[in-house]
C-alpha positions, 0 to 999 in steps of 0.5 A: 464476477469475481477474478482470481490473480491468474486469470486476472493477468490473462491477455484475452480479454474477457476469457474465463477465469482460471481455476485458482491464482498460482502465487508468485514464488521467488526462490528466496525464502528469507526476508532480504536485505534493504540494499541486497539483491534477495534472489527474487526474479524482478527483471521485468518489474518496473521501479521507482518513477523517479526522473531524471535524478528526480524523487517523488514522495508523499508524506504526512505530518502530526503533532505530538498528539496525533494530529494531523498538521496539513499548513506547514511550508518547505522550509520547515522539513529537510529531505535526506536521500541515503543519509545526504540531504538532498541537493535541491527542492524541485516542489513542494505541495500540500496535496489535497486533491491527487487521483488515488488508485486505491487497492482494498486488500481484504483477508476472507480468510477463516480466521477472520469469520467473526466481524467480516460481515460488519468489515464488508459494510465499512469497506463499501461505506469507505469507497463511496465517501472516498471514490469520486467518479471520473477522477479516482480508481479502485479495486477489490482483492480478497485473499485466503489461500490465493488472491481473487480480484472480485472487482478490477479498477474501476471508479463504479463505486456500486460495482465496487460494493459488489465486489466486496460483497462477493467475498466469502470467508473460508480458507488458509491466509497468503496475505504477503502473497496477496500483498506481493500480488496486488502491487505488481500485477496490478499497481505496477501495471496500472497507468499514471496519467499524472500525479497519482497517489496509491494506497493499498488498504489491508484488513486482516489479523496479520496471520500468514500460514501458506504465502510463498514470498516472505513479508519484506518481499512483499514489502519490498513490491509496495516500495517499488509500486509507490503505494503506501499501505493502510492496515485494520487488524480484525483481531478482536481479542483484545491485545495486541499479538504476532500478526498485529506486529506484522501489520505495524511493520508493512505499515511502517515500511511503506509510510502508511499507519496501522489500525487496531479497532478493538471494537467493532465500531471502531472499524469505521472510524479506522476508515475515515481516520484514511479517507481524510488523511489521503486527502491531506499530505505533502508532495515533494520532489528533490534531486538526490546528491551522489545518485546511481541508477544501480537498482539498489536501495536508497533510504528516505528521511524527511525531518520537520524542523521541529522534531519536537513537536512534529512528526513525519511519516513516509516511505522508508525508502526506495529502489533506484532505476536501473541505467539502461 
């Protein structure tokens, strides 16, 4: 049954839903400063798992091909932590195999009517080749004027489908709103038992007319959930427009990629092109030099040796705990 964010954050359990998902609404309006404070009430967000002076990042590395490079060692990278390299390595891992918790975002919007049957049958293919019972999670967000969670976390891959099979297209686009939404109602909010890795999967057009957060606010809450996001844009004309400019920005931002399938094979392909890479990055812990438990902003750059021939994606950054 399908859940709209209100009732979703509703403490009785099993009550019925409510009428329709108020969107978050922060008193700032414009796109905030990295190292700012943009007037959005988040007292009550958790930030970053860092530990005690300790940073987590995941990242994937290519080559000048495109082609992800999954056999390099810590040597070859150098981590920098707000322009100072970091002051020592605590581990390094080539992570194959973390728990993912997975937010499958998907814009049912009427802008998107024309391939949003096909896109549906590739979400559900993607879940069933990337969920594994008892170990990974996902869940379902569609969105138009207000996010609806049609499926909560779960690793019910046939429950999943449903999900996404629920969803209709119809309707204005909050997609910064569903953004802002899916990480800290949900992520934020959902336990790590261990290592785990997020990722949030966007297909949409890129286009926003109703949200009440602006992108970087959106942006900013994928950087304080952890969770790397992964946009499709379904706009089928052919070239590359405002939205998909969009869709590159919140990719970018958070150390995801975006994909633009032209064609509408190419959706599926989109999808296995994420399935394999979240089963092949790195995992890195250091200890920043000169932290502040402050709250505020600090910028990640991890640099391959070979820049020449290497290139890494990750987070942009992240925002630092405050002391208690």
């Amino acid at each position: 049954m399908a859940q709209s964010a209100a009732a979703a954050t509703s403490p009785a359990a099993g009550a019925t839903p409510q009428s329709t998902a108020q969107p978050p609404t922060p008193p700032s309006q414009d796109p905030p400063e990295p190292n700012a404070d943009n007037g959005a009430d988040n007292s009550n967000v958790p930030r970053i798992r860092v530990g005690i002076n300790e940073v987590n990042v995941v990242f994937t590395v290519t080559d000048k091909h495109g082609k992800r490079v999954t056999d390099l060692k810590q040597a070859d990278f150098q981590v920098v932590d707000d322009s100072k390299p970091a002051v020592e390595i605590r581990s390094f891992h080539a992570e194959t195999n973390l728990p993912l918790q997975v937010g499958l975002l998907i814009d049912a919007s009427n802008s998107v009517r024309d391939r949003f049957k096909f896109e549906q049958e590739s979400a559900i293919e993607f879940l069933n080749q990337t969920i594994r019972r008892g170990y990974d999670q996902a869940m379902v967000v569609g969105f138009d004027a207000t996010p609806e969670i049609t499926q909560d976390f779960t690793d019910n891959t046939e429950a999943l489908g449903h999900g996404v099979r629920e969803l209709r297209p119809g309707g204005g686009t909050a997609l910064y709103d569903a953004l802002y939404y899916a990480c800290r109602e949900r992520l934020l909010k959902k336990s790590q038992p261990g290592p785990t890795r997020r990722a949030i999967i966007l297909l949409s057009d890129g286009e926003d007319n109703l949200s009440h957060v602006t992108r970087e606010e959106a942006i900013e809450m994928a950087q304080r959930a952890e969770t790397i996001v992964y946009t499709i844009s379904t706009n089928v004309s052919g070239t590359k427009g405002a939205g998909d400019k969009v869709l590159e920005r919140i990719a970018d931002a958070t150390g995801g990629r975006a994909f633009f399938p032209f064609q509408i094979r190419d959706v599926t392909n989109a999808f296995t092109e994420i399935q394999d890479e979240l089963r092949s990055q790195y995992d890195v812990s250091y200890k920043p030099a000169d932290f502040k438990a402050d709250g505020h902003f600090r910028t990640i750059e991890i640099v391959a040796s070979d820049r020449k021939n290497y290139r890494v994606r990750a987070r942009r950054g992240y925002y630092a705990p405050v002391a208690q």
